[in-house]
C-alpha positions in Angstrom: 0.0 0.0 0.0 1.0 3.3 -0.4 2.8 5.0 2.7 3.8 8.9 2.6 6.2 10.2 5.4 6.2 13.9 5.9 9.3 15.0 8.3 11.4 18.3 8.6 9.1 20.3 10.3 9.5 22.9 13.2 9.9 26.2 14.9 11.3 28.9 13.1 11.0 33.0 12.9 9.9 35.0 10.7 11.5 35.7 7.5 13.1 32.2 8.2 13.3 29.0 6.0 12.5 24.6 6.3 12.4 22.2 3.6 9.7 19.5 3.8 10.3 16.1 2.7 8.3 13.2 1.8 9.1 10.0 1.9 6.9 7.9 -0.8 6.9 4.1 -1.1 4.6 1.3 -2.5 3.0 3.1 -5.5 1.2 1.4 -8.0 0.3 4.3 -10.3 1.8 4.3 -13.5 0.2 8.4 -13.5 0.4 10.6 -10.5 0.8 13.6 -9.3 2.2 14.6 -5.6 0.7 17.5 -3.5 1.7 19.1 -0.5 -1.3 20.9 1.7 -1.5 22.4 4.9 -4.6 23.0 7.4 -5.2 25.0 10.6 -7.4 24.3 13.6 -10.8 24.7 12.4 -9.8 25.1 9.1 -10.4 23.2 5.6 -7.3 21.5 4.2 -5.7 23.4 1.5 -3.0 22.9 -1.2 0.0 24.7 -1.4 1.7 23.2 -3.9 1.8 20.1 -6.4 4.2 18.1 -8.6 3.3 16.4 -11.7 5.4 13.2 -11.7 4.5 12.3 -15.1 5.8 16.1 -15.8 8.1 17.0 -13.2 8.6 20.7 -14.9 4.5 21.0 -14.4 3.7 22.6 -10.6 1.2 24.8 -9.0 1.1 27.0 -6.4 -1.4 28.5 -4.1 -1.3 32.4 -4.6 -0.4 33.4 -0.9 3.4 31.0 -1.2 3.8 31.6 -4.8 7.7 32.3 -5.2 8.0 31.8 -1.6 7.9 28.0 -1.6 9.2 25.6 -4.0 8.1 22.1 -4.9 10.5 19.7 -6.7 11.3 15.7 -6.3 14.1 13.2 -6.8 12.5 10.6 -8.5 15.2 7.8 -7.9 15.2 8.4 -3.8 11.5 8.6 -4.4 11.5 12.0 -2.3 9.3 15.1 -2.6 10.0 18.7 -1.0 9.1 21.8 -0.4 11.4 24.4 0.3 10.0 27.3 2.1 11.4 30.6 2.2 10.8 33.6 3.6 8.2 32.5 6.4 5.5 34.1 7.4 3.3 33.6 10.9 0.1 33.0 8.4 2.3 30.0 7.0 1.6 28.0 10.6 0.1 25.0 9.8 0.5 21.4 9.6 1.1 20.4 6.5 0.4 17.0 4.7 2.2 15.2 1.8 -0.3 13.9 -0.4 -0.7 11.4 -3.8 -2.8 11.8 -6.8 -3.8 8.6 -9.0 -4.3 10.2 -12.7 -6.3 8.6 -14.5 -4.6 9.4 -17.4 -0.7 10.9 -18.5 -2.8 14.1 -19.5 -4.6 14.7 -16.9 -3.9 18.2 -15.0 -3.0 17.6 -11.2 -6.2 19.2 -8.8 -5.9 21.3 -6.4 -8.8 19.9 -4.7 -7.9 17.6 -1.2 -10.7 14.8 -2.1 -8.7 13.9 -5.0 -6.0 12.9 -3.1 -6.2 9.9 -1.8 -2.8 8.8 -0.4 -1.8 10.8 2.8 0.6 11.3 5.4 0.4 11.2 8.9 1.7 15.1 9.0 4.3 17.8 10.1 3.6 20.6 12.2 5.4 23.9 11.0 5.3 27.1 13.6 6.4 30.4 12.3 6.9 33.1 15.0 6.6 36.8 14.6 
Protein backbone atom coordinates (compact mmCIF):
# COMPACT_ATOMS: atom_id res chain seq x y z
CA UNK A 1 0.00 0.00 0.00
CA UNK A 2 1.03 3.30 -0.40
CA UNK A 3 2.81 5.01 2.72
CA UNK A 4 3.81 8.87 2.64
CA UNK A 5 6.15 10.25 5.42
CA UNK A 6 6.24 13.86 5.90
CA UNK A 7 9.33 15.02 8.30
CA UNK A 8 11.43 18.32 8.64
CA UNK A 9 9.10 20.28 10.34
CA UNK A 10 9.52 22.92 13.22
CA UNK A 11 9.95 26.24 14.87
CA UNK A 12 11.33 28.94 13.11
CA UNK A 13 10.98 33.00 12.95
CA UNK A 14 9.89 35.00 10.74
CA UNK A 15 11.49 35.67 7.46
CA UNK A 16 13.08 32.17 8.24
CA UNK A 17 13.28 28.96 5.98
CA UNK A 18 12.49 24.56 6.26
CA UNK A 19 12.40 22.18 3.56
CA UNK A 20 9.67 19.52 3.78
CA UNK A 21 10.34 16.15 2.72
CA UNK A 22 8.33 13.20 1.83
CA UNK A 23 9.09 9.95 1.87
CA UNK A 24 6.88 7.86 -0.75
CA UNK A 25 6.89 4.15 -1.05
CA UNK A 26 4.60 1.32 -2.54
CA UNK A 27 3.04 3.07 -5.51
CA UNK A 28 1.25 1.35 -7.97
CA UNK A 29 0.32 4.26 -10.28
CA UNK A 30 1.75 4.34 -13.48
CA UNK A 31 0.17 8.44 -13.54
CA UNK A 32 0.45 10.61 -10.50
CA UNK A 33 0.79 13.57 -9.27
CA UNK A 34 2.17 14.55 -5.62
CA UNK A 35 0.74 17.55 -3.45
CA UNK A 36 1.74 19.05 -0.49
CA UNK A 37 -1.31 20.94 1.66
CA UNK A 38 -1.51 22.39 4.94
CA UNK A 39 -4.56 23.03 7.38
CA UNK A 40 -5.18 24.99 10.61
CA UNK A 41 -7.36 24.29 13.56
CA UNK A 42 -10.78 24.72 12.42
CA UNK A 43 -9.80 25.15 9.06
CA UNK A 44 -10.42 23.18 5.58
CA UNK A 45 -7.34 21.46 4.17
CA UNK A 46 -5.68 23.41 1.46
CA UNK A 47 -2.99 22.92 -1.18
CA UNK A 48 0.04 24.75 -1.40
CA UNK A 49 1.68 23.25 -3.94
CA UNK A 50 1.78 20.13 -6.37
CA UNK A 51 4.21 18.09 -8.61
CA UNK A 52 3.28 16.42 -11.73
CA UNK A 53 5.39 13.18 -11.74
CA UNK A 54 4.51 12.35 -15.15
CA UNK A 55 5.80 16.06 -15.77
CA UNK A 56 8.13 16.99 -13.16
CA UNK A 57 8.62 20.71 -14.93
CA UNK A 58 4.47 20.99 -14.39
CA UNK A 59 3.67 22.64 -10.59
CA UNK A 60 1.21 24.79 -8.96
CA UNK A 61 1.10 26.99 -6.44
CA UNK A 62 -1.41 28.50 -4.06
CA UNK A 63 -1.29 32.44 -4.56
CA UNK A 64 -0.40 33.40 -0.87
CA UNK A 65 3.45 31.03 -1.19
CA UNK A 66 3.84 31.56 -4.78
CA UNK A 67 7.65 32.29 -5.24
CA UNK A 68 8.00 31.77 -1.56
CA UNK A 69 7.87 28.01 -1.59
CA UNK A 70 9.18 25.61 -3.96
CA UNK A 71 8.07 22.11 -4.90
CA UNK A 72 10.52 19.70 -6.68
CA UNK A 73 11.29 15.73 -6.25
CA UNK A 74 14.09 13.19 -6.80
CA UNK A 75 12.53 10.58 -8.50
CA UNK A 76 15.22 7.85 -7.87
CA UNK A 77 15.17 8.43 -3.78
CA UNK A 78 11.53 8.57 -4.35
CA UNK A 79 11.52 12.02 -2.29
CA UNK A 80 9.27 15.06 -2.57
CA UNK A 81 10.03 18.71 -0.98
CA UNK A 82 9.15 21.78 -0.42
CA UNK A 83 11.35 24.40 0.25
CA UNK A 84 9.99 27.28 2.10
CA UNK A 85 11.39 30.57 2.16
CA UNK A 86 10.77 33.63 3.61
CA UNK A 87 8.22 32.47 6.37
CA UNK A 88 5.48 34.14 7.38
CA UNK A 89 3.26 33.65 10.86
CA UNK A 90 0.08 32.97 8.40
CA UNK A 91 2.34 30.05 6.98
CA UNK A 92 1.56 28.05 10.63
CA UNK A 93 0.06 25.00 9.78
CA UNK A 94 0.53 21.43 9.64
CA UNK A 95 1.11 20.43 6.53
CA UNK A 96 0.40 17.03 4.73
CA UNK A 97 2.25 15.20 1.83
CA UNK A 98 -0.25 13.94 -0.45
CA UNK A 99 -0.65 11.36 -3.85
CA UNK A 100 -2.81 11.76 -6.79
CA UNK A 101 -3.75 8.63 -9.00
CA UNK A 102 -4.34 10.22 -12.72
CA UNK A 103 -6.34 8.58 -14.46
CA UNK A 104 -4.57 9.36 -17.42
CA UNK A 105 -0.73 10.89 -18.52
CA UNK A 106 -2.75 14.09 -19.47
CA UNK A 107 -4.60 14.65 -16.90
CA UNK A 108 -3.88 18.15 -14.97
CA UNK A 109 -2.97 17.58 -11.23
CA UNK A 110 -6.18 19.16 -8.80
CA UNK A 111 -5.94 21.34 -6.36
CA UNK A 112 -8.84 19.93 -4.73
CA UNK A 113 -7.95 17.65 -1.23
CA UNK A 114 -10.65 14.78 -2.11
CA UNK A 115 -8.71 13.89 -5.00
CA UNK A 116 -6.01 12.90 -3.11
CA UNK A 117 -6.25 9.88 -1.83
CA UNK A 118 -2.85 8.76 -0.39
CA UNK A 119 -1.76 10.83 2.76
CA UNK A 120 0.59 11.26 5.40
CA UNK A 121 0.42 11.23 8.89
CA UNK A 122 1.70 15.08 8.97
CA UNK A 123 4.26 17.75 10.10
CA UNK A 124 3.57 20.65 12.22
CA UNK A 125 5.43 23.93 11.03
CA UNK A 126 5.34 27.14 13.65
CA UNK A 127 6.40 30.36 12.32
CA UNK A 128 6.86 33.14 14.96
CA UNK A 129 6.59 36.84 14.56
Amino acid sequence: WVQLVESGGGSVQSGGSLRLSCAASGFTYSNYCMGWFRQTPGEERVQVASIDNDHPGSTQYAASVRGRFTISQDKAKNLVYLQMNDLKPEDTAMYYCAAENKVTEADFCSKRSDFFGDWGQGTQVTVSS
